[in-house]
Structures are given as C-alpha cells and as structure tokens.
C-alpha positions as semicolon CSV with decimal commas, in nm:
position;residue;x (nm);y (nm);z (nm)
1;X;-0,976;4,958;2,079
2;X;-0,839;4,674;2,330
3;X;-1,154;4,490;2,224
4;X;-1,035;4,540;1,916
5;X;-0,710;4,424;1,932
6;X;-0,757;4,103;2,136
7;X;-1,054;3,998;1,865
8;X;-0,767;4,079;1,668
9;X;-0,516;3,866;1,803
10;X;-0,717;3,595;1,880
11;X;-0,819;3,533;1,530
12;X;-0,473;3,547;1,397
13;X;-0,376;3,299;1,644
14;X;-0,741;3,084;1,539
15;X;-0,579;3,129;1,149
16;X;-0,255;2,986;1,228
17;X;-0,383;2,726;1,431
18;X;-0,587;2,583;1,178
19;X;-0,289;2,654;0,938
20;X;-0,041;2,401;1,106
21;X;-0,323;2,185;1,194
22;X;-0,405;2,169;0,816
23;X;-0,074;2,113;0,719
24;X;0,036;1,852;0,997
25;X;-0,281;1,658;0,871
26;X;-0,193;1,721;0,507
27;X;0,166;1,564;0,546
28;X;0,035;1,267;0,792
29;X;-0,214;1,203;0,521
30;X;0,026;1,244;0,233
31;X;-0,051;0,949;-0,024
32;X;-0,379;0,881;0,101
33;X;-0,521;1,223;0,009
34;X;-0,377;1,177;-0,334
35;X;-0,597;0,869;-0,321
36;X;-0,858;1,045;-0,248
37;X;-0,843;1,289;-0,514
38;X;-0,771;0,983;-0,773
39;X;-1,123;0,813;-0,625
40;X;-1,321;1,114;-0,811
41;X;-1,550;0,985;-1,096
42;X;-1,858;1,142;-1,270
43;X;-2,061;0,971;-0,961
44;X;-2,175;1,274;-0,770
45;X;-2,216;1,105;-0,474
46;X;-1,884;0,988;-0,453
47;X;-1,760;1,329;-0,536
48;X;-1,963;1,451;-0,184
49;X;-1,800;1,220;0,013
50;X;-1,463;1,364;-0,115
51;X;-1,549;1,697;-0,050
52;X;-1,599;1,643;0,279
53;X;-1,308;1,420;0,304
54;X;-1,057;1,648;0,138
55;X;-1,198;1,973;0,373
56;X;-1,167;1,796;0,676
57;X;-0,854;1,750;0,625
58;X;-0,700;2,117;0,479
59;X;-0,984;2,283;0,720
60;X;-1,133;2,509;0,524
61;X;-1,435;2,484;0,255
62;X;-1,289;2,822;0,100
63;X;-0,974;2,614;0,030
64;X;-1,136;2,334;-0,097
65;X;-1,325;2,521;-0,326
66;X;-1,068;2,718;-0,440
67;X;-0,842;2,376;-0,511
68;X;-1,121;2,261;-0,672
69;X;-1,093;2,586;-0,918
70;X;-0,754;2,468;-0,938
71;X;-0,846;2,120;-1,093
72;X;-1,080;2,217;-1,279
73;X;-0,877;2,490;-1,451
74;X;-0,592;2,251;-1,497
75;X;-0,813;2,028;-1,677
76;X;-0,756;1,756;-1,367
77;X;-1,122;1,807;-1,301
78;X;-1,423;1,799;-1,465
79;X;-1,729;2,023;-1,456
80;X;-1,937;1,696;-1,319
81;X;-1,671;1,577;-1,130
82;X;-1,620;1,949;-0,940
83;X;-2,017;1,964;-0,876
84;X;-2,004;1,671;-0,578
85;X;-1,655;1,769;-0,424
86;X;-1,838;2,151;-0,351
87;X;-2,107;1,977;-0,227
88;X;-1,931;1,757;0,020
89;X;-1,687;2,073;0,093
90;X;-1,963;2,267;0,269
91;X;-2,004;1,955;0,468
92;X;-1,667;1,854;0,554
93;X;-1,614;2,245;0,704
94;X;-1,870;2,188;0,993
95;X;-1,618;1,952;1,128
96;X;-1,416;2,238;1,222
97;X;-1,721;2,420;1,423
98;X;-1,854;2,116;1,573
99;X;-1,515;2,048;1,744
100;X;-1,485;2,397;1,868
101;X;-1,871;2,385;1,977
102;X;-1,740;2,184;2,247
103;X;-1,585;2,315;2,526
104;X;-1,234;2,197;2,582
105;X;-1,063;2,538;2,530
106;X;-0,922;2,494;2,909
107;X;-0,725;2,198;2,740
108;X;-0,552;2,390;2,468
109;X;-0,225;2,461;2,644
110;X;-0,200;2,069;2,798
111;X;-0,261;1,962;2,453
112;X;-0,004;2,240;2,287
113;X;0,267;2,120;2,583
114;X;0,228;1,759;2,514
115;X;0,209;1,768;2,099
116;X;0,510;2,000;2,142
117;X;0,712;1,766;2,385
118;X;0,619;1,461;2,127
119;X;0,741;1,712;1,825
120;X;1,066;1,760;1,975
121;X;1,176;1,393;2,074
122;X;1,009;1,158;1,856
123;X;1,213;1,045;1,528
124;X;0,907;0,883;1,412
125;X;0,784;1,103;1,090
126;X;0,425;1,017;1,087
127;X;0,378;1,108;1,460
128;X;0,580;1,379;1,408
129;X;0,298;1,505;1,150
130;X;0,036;1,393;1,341
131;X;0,203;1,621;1,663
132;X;0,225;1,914;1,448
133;X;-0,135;1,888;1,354
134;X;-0,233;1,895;1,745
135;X;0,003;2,164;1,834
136;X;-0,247;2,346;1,548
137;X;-0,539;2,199;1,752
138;X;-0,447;2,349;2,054
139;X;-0,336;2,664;1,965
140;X;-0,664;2,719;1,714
141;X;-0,831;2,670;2,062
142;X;-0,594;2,933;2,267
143;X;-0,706;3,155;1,969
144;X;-1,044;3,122;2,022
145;X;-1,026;3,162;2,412
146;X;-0,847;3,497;2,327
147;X;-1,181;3,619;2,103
148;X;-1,392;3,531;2,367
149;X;-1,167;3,669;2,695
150;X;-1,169;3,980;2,487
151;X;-1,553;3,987;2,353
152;X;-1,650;3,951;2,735
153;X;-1,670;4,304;2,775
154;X;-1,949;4,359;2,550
155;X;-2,176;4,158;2,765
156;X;-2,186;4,529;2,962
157;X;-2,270;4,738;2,683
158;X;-2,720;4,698;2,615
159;X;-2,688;4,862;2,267
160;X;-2,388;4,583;2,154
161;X;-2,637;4,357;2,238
162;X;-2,946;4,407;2,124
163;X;-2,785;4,487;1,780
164;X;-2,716;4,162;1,755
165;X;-3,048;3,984;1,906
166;X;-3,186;4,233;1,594
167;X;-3,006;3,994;1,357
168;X;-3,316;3,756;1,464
169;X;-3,576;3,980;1,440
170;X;-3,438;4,143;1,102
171;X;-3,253;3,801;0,936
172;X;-3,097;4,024;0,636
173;X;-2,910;4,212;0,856
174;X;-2,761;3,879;1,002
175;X;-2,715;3,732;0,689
176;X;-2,547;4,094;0,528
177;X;-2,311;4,029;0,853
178;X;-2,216;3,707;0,829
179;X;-2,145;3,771;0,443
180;X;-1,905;4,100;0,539
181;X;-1,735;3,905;0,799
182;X;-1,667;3,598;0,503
183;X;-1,587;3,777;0,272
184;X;-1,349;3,989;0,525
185;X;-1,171;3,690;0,636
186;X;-1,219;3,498;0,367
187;X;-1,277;3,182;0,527
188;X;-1,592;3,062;0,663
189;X;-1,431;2,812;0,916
190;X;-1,331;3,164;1,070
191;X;-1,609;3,381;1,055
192;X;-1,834;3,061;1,203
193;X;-1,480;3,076;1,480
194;X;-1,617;3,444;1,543
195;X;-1,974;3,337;1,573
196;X;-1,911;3,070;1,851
197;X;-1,701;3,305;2,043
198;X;-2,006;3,547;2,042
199;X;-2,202;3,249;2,148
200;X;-1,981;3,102;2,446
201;X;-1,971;3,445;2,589
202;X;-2,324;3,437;2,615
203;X;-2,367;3,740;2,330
204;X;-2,593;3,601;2,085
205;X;-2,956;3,394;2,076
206;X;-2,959;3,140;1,794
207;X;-3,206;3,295;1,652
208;X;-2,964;3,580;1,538
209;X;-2,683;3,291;1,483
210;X;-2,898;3,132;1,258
211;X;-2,890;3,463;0,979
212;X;-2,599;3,446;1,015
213;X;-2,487;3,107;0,962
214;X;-2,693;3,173;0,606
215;X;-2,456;3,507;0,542
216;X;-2,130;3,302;0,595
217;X;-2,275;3,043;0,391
218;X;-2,318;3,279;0,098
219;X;-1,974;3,497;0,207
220;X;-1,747;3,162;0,147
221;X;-1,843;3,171;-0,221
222;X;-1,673;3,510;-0,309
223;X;-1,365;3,322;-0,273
224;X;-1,411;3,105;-0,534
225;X;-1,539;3,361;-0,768
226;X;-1,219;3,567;-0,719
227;X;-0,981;3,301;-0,734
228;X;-1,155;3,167;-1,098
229;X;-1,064;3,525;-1,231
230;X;-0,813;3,470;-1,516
231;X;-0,917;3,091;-1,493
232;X;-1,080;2,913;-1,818
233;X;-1,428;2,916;-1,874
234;X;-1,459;2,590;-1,658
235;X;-1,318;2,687;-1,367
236;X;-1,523;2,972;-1,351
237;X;-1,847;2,782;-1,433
238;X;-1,730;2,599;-1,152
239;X;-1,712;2,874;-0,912
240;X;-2,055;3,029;-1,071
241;X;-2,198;2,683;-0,942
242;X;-2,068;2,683;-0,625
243;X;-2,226;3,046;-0,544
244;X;-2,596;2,904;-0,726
245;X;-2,573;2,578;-0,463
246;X;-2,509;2,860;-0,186
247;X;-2,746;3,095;-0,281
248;X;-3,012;2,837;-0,341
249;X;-3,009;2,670;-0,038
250;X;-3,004;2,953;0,170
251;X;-3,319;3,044;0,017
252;X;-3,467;2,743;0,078
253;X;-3,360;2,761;0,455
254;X;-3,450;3,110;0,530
255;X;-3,813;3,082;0,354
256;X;-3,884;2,714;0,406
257;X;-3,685;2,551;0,631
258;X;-3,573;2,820;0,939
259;X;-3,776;2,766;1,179
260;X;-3,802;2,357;1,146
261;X;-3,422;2,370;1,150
262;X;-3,424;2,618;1,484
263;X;-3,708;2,350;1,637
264;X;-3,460;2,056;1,538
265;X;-3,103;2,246;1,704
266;X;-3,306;2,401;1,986
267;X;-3,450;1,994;2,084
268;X;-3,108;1,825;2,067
269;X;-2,988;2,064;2,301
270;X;-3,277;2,264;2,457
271;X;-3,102;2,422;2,709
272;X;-3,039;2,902;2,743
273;X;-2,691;2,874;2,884
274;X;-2,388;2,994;2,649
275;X;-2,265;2,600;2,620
276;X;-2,578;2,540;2,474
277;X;-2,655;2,809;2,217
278;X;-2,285;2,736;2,081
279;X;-2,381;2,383;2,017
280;X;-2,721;2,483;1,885
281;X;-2,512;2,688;1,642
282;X;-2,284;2,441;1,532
283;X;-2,534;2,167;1,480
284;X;-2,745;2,383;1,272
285;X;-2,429;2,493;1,089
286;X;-2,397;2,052;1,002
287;X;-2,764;2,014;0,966
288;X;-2,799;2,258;0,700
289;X;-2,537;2,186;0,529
290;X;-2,625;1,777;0,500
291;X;-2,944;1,871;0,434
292;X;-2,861;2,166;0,209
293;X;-2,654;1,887;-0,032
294;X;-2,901;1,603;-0,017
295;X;-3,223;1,870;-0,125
296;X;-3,003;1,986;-0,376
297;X;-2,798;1,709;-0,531
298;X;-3,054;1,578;-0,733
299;X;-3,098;1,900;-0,889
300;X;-2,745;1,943;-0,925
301;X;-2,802;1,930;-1,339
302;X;-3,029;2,211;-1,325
303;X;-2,749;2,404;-1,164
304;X;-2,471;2,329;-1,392
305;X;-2,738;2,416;-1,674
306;X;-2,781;2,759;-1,501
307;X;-2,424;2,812;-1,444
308;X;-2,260;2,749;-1,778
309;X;-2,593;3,004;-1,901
310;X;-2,406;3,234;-1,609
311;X;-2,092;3,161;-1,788
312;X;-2,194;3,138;-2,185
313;X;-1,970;2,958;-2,484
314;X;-1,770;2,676;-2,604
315;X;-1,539;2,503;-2,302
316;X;-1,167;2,580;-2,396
317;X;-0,932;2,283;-2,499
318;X;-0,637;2,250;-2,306
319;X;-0,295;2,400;-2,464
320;X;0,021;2,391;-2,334
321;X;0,011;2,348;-1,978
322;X;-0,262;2,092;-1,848
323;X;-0,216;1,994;-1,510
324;X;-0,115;2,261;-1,256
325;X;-0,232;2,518;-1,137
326;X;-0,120;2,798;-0,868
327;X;-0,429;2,681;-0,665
328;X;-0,367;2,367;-0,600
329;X;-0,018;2,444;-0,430
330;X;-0,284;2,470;-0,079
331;X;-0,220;2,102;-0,089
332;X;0,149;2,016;-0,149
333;X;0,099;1,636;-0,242
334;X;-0,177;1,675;-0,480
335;X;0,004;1,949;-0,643
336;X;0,311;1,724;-0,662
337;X;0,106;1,489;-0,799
338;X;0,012;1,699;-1,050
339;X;0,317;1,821;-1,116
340;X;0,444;1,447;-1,217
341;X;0,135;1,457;-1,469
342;X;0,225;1,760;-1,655
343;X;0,604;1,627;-1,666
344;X;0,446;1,312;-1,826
345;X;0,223;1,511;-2,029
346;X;0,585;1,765;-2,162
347;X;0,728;1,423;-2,233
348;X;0,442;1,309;-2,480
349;X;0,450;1,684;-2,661
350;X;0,866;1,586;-2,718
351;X;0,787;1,265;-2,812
352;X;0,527;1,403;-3,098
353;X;0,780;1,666;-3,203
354;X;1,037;1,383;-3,222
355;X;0,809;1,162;-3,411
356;X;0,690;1,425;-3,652
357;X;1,044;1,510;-3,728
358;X;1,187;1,195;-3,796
359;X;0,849;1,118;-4,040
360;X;0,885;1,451;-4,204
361;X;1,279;1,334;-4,274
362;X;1,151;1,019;-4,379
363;X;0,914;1,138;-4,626
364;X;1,012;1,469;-4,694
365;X;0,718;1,639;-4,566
366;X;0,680;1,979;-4,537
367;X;0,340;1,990;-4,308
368;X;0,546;1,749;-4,045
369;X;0,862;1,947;-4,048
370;X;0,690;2,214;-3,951
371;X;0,470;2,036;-3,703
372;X;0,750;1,954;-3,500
373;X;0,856;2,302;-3,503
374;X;0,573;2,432;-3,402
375;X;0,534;2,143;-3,132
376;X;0,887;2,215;-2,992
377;X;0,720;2,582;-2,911
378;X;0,489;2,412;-2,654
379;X;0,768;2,239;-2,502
380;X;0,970;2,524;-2,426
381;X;0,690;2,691;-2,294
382;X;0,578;2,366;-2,047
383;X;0,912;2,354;-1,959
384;X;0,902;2,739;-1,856
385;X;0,602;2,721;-1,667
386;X;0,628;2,360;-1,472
387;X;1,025;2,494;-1,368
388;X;0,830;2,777;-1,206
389;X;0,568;2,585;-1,074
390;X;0,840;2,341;-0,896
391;X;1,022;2,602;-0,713
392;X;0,714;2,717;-0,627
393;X;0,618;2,367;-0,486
394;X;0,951;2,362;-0,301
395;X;0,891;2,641;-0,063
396;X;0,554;2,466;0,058
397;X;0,555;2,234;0,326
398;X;0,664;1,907;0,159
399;X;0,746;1,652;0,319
400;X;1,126;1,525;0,240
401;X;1,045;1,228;-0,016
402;X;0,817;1,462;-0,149
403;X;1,103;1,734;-0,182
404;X;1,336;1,471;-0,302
405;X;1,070;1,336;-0,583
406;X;1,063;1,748;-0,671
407;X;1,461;1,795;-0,714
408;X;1,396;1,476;-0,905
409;X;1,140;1,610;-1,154
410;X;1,366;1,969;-1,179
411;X;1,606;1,724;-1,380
412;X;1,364;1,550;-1,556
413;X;1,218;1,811;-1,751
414;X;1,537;1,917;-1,820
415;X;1,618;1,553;-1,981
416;X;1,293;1,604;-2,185
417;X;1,399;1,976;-2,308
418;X;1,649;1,869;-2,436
419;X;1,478;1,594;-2,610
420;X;1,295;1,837;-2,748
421;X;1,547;2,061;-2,840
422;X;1,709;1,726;-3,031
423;X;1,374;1,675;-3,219
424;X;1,419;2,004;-3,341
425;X;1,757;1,930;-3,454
426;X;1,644;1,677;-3,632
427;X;1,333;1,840;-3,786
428;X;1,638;2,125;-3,903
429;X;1,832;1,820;-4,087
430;X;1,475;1,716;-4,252
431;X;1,428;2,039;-4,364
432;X;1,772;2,102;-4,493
433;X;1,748;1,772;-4,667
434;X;1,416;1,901;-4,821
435;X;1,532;2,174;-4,905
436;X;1,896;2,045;-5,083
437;X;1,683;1,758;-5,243
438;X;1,942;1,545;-5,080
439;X;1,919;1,174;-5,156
440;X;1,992;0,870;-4,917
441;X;2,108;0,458;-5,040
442;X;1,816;0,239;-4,892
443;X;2,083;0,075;-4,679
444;X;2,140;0,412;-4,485
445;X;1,763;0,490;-4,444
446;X;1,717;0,169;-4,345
447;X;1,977;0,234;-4,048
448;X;1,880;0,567;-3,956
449;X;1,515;0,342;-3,960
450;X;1,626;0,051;-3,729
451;X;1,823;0,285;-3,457
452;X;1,529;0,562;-3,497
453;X;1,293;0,292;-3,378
454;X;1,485;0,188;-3,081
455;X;1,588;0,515;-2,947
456;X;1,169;0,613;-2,973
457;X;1,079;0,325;-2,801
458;X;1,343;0,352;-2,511
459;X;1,215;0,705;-2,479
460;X;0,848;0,604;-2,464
461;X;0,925;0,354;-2,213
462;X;1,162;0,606;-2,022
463;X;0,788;0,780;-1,985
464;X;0,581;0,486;-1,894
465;X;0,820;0,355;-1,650
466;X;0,770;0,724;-1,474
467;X;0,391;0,692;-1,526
468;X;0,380;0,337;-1,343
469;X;0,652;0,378;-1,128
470;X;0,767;0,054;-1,302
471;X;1,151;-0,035;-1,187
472;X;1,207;-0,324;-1,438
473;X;1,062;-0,101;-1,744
474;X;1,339;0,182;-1,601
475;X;1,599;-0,073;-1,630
476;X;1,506;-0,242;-1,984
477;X;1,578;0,160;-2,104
478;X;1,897;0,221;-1,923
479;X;1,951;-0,140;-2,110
480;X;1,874;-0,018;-2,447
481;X;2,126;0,299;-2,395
482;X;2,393;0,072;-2,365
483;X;2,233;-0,044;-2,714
484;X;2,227;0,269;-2,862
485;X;2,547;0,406;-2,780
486;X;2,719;0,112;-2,991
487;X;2,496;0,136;-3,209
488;X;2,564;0,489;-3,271
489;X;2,951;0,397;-3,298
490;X;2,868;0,112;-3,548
491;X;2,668;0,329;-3,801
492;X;2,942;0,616;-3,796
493;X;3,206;0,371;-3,864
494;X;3,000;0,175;-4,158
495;X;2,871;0,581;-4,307
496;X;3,248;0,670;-4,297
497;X;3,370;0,381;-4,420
498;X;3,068;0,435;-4,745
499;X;3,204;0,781;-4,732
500;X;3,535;0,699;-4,813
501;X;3,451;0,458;-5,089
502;X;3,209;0,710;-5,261
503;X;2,933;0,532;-5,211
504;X;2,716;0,868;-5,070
505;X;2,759;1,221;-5,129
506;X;2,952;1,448;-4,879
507;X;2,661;1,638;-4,769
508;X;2,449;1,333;-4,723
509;X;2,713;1,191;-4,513
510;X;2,699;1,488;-4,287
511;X;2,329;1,492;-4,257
512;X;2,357;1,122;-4,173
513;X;2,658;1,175;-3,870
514;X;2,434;1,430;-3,764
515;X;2,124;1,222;-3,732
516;X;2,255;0,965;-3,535
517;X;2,470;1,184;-3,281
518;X;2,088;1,317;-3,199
519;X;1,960;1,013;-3,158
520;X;2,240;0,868;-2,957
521;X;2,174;1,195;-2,735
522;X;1,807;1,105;-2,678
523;X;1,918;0,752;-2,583
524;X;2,148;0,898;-2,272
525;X;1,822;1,129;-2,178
526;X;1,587;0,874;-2,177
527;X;1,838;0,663;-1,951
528;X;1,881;0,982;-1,692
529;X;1,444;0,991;-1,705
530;X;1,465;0,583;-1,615
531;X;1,723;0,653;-1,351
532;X;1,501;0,880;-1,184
533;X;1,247;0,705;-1,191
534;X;1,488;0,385;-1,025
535;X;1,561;0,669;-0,783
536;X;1,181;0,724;-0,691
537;X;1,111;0,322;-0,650
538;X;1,412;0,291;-0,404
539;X;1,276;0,592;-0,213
540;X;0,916;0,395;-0,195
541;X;1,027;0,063;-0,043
C-alpha cells in the first residue's frame, strides 16, 4: 500500500508539473501559438509540423488531439486539415519522454528554487511565464523521482519482475498494459512517465517496454473518441482517424518493424544499465512515432476514406454557433481567438437580420420579414452560448491583455444583441406596415433610404475594424455616429414638421419616428463595437 501511495503521489505531482509547465509555455507563447494554429492549410505536411509544434508546447498528444476535436467540431478545422496536426501530435509528445529519458532528476529542486526566486522578483511578464513553465519542469521531475524512490522496492520481489520481463516474451500482454494504464490516466505523456520510472529503477528490459510503448500508443486514442461524443459527425470522423493511424501503425511495428526498431534503440545506446534502457525506451518511443507518420502519411487518404465509412453520412453544416468549442478552452489564446471569430461571426447573423428587415420594409415582403425573425432566433441563441463560453474563458489562465480583450468582447456581444434586438424592431414596423397597408411619400422613403444606408455601413465597418484590428476604420464609425445622431434629429424635425402640415398620415408618421430612433440606436452600438476595438489597438502597441 506505501508503494501504492508514493506511485500515487508521484504521478500527481508528474500531472501538475506538466500542468504549469504547459501553461507557463502556453502564456510565454501567447500570439505565436495562435500563429501557429492560423499557419494550418490543406498541406498535410504542414499540418505535421503543427502537431508537433502545438504538443510540445501544451505537453500532451491527448490534449492536442482532443483540441483538435475541438476545431474540428467548431468548424475551425477541417477534416484534411485535422489529419496532419494528429500526425505531428504523436510526434511532438516524445519531446516530453526524451527530456525525462535523461537523467537530471537530481536537478529538479535547484531548478524549482531558482524559477521560483525569478517568479517572485522579476516584473518582466514574459520571463515571468517562461519561470512558471520551469518551476513545472522541475517539479514534473520531483514527481518522477517520487515514482521511482517508491517503485524501488519491487526490485526485491522475483514474481513483480518477471511479470513484467513476460510483457516481452508475451507482447499483448504489454500492449493490453500500456493501453489500461492510458486509458487510466488518460494521457500518454504519463503512462510513458510510468514506464521510464520502471526503467530507471532498473525494472523493465526494453523488450517488455517496447509492448508497451505500442499499448500507450493505442490507449491515447480513447481520449479522443470520448471527447468527440456529442460532437458533429466531423469531429468524430476525426477522432475515428486518429484511433485507425494508431491502430495501423502499431500493427505495422509489432509484425514488421519490432525487432529492426529494438536493433536500431538497442545500437544508439547499447549499453544493460537502467540509464540506458530508459533512453532505449524513449528513443524508440520518437523513432516510431517519426517513422509511424512518414509510412503512413501518404496513405493518409485511405484513412480518412475508412474513417468517414467508420462514421457514415452527409457532414453537418454549421448552425448557430461556429467557432468554439468547450475543448479548445485547454489552450486559453486559441480559444480567445476563437472566441473573437464567433463574436464576428454573431455580428454578420445581426447584420443579415438587419438587412432583411429593412428590405422586407422596403418592399413589403413577407418571406424577408420573417427571415429576419427567424434570423434574430440565432442571435439570441449565439449570444447565449458565446456569454457562457467567455466566463468560461475567464477562469482559465489568461494572461491580463488576454482577460482585458475578454471583458472587452462580454460588451461587445452585448452591443450586437441589441442590434439584433433593433432589427427585430424594425422587422415588427415592416410587418405592421404590411399588415395596415400603410403608405409612405417618396421623399420619406427616400430618407429612411439615405440614413438606412449609412447606419448599415457604419455597422459593417464597426465589424471589419474588429476583424482587422483596424484603428482608423474604428474611428471613421465613431465618425459616422456623430453623423447619424443629427441626422436622426434632422429627419424627426422635417417628419413632424410634414406631420403637422398633413402631408402623411398619423400612423405613418409613427412608423417613420420609430424607424429612425432604431436606427439612430444601431449607430451608438456600432460606435461602442469601434471603441472597443480602439481599446484593443491601444492595448497592442
């Protein structure tokens, strides 16, 4: 049971470590693994060297993979585009095992002393990160000494032992372990943590490590496939390929490829001693993982054809929500980054509920009236899910700008609601002039036309400034509110003063003051959306 509870321990304190590691490199990278993420094309290649970018960084394949879910599922990510970052994820993870292959554990509490010292004084934010990331380094490293201080015992016991030099001589055994420890954990970078310990304590040949290797290989996948539950069909095509590329190259190690892989590990380092099996294990873990992606990659097609045949029918259309997903919160600045996309994409839905409404006034259509009904719907409902979503993102571990861009967004989509709610003002006046058979002069629909056109255009801009980040766009709209609010005034004194002389019908006029007060209101929230977005450019210089 003490056993027990040390292994215990020690791979709590092994998680955690590579926790704050992953997030002290996650906020030191900040922008740049946005950039990263925005590099992804069709180009499968590319898409490998991403994967392994994006897991070196967050530490964990199982993370990657399940971020990747995330994309996909939020329509960021395409099936082709997913296929090379799970490639280059299985590769990026052995970056993890080669650096605890070496020996340096004696280290850990000089390097957790120092990063902490540097933590504490410094005002500098990116060393700051960059300290918090090596106070995860060394304690990931106090973690594993802990495993192995603890798994020392065992070296006593014969029958502890030889059950696990039978891994070699029966490989499903290893590989049913190495999948039951995975899926346990569920993270590979962990269950490979295990498998070095067992190694530098002189427990295990690498001709049992090798089996499994293959069953943690296979184990990692099962996180994927649970996290794609409830996803679209995608996302789970996504996950269905990640398990095929798993499964497949396995295969092709354990029935092809074994023993030239053992010959290979076994040559760079030829040595018996503990030291040396550990880095036999954690070179074959890199080995067969490059080699793994560049047998496969060609075929990768094949495998996409098999999954989606694993995962039959038509690929969903996005509705409503687009670009986030609860998966992708792992990584705080792609997930704001995503967050800013669906805000763009909630201001485009307004925008065509606005649009339809003002046409269906216009031309006293029924079909568009009710279109921007019916679009107003999927605003409310974006605006539901992306509040949820932010507060979500708020309790991660953002980095300030990035917190102040979020408290930034929360009012933005609360400019566009309303927006929204306006256009379905408006699409209520259409309807009730529809319905009344209400008639207009051609001088008034002319100046509902003219101030219709500038308050759609401010608005549009209000969104493209936020899309481009474009400070001279932001202030041409805060500009044309200025515009539209006399405007506004000029046209209720001219309808009144028509009113007065009988020129227009009483409930015309009404209809008319009506219209305009809208508009004039989606002036002022176009001008708050450009003010953020002034707010955001300041922040950036």
């Amino acid at each position: 049971m003490e056993i027990f509870f040390g292994v215990l321990g020690g791979l709590g304190l092994f998680l955690y470590g590579m926790h704050v590691m992953s997030t002290g490199l996650q906020k030191a990278a900040g922008d740049k693994l946005k950039s990263i993420i925005g590099m992804l094309t069709s180009n499968r290649s590319m898409g490998v060297l991403v994967g392994a970018g994006v897991t070196a960084i967050v530490q964990s394949s199982s993370a990657s993979t399940v971020m990747v879910i995330g994309f996909v599922n939020a329509g960021m990510m395409k099936l082709t585009q997913a296929v090379g970052v799970i490639m280059g994820a299985n590769i990026g993870t052995t970056i993890t095992a080669q650096i605890i292959s070496f020996k340096i554990e004696k280290y850990a509490p000089l390097i957790v002393g120092i990063a902490v010292v540097i933590w504490l004084f410094t005002n500098n934010r990116k060393v700051k990160q960059l300290a918090e990331a090596f106070i995860g380094f060394g304690i990931l490293f106090i973690g594993m000494q802990m495993m192995g201080d603890s798994l020392r015992p065992l070296r006593e016991y014969e029958g502890f032992r030889t059950l696990l030099v039978s891994f070699g001589e029966t490989p499903f055994l290893g590989i049913l372990a190495g999948f039951a420890i995975t899926v346990a954990v569920q993270s590979s970078t962990a269950s490979t943590g295990i498998l070095l310990a067992l190694s530098l304590e002189g427990l295990i040949p690498i001709s049992s490590g090798l089996p499994i290797l293959f069953g943690i290989n296979i184990g990692t996948t099962v996180t994927a496939i649970l996290s794609s539950i409830g996803a679209n069909r995608t996302a789970k095509r996504a996950a269905a390929f990640h398990f095929l590329f798993n499964i497949f190259g396995t295969l092709i190690f354990i029935f092809a490829l074994q023993y030239p892989l053992l010959h290979i590990v076994t040559r760079l380092n030829p040595g018996t001693s503990a030291y040396d099996v550990t880095r036999q294990i954690a070179n074959a873990h890199t080995i067969f993982n490059i080699a793994n992606t560049l047998i496969l990659l060609p075929f990768a097609g094949i495998l996409v054809t098999l999954a989606k045949k694993m995962i039959p029918g038509e690929e969903e259309g996005s509705q409503g929500i687009k670009y986030i997903d609860d998966r992708i919160l792992e990584t705080p600045s792609i997930a704001l980054a995503s967050s800013i996309k669906e805000t763009l994409h909630m201001g485009r839905v307004a925008r065509n509920s606005l649009t339809n409404a003002l046409e269906g006034f216009y031309e006293r259509n029924q079909s568009k009236i009710d279109e921007s009904f019916n679009i107003e719907k999927n605003v409310n409902e974006i605006d539901r899910e992306l509040s949820d979503y932010l507060v979500k993102l708020s309790n991660t571990n953002v980095s300030v700008e990035n917190r102040e861009t979020v408290d930034g967004l929360f009012n933005t989509i609360n400019d566009i609601e309303r927006v929204g709610d306006h256009a379905e003002n408006l699409a209520e006046l259409a309807q009730y002039r529809l319905d009344n058979q209400l008639d207009f002069s051609d001088y008034a629909i002319e100046e509902l036309k003219n101030m219709s056109d500038i308050v759609v255009k401010a608005y549009e801009d209000s969104l493209t400034s936020m899309k481009e980040l474009n400070g001279s766009l932001a202030m041409k709209v805060i500009e044309a509110e200025g515009q539209i609010d006399h405007l506004e005034k000029t046209l209720r004194a001219n309808h009144i003063g028509r009113l007065n002389a009988r020129q227009c019908i009483p409930g015309s006029g009404v209809v008319f003051l009506d219209i305009i007060s809208n508009l004039e209101r989606i002036g002022d929230h176009s001008s708050n959306i450009a003010m953020a977005v002034l707010d955001r450019v300041k922040a950036n210089r």
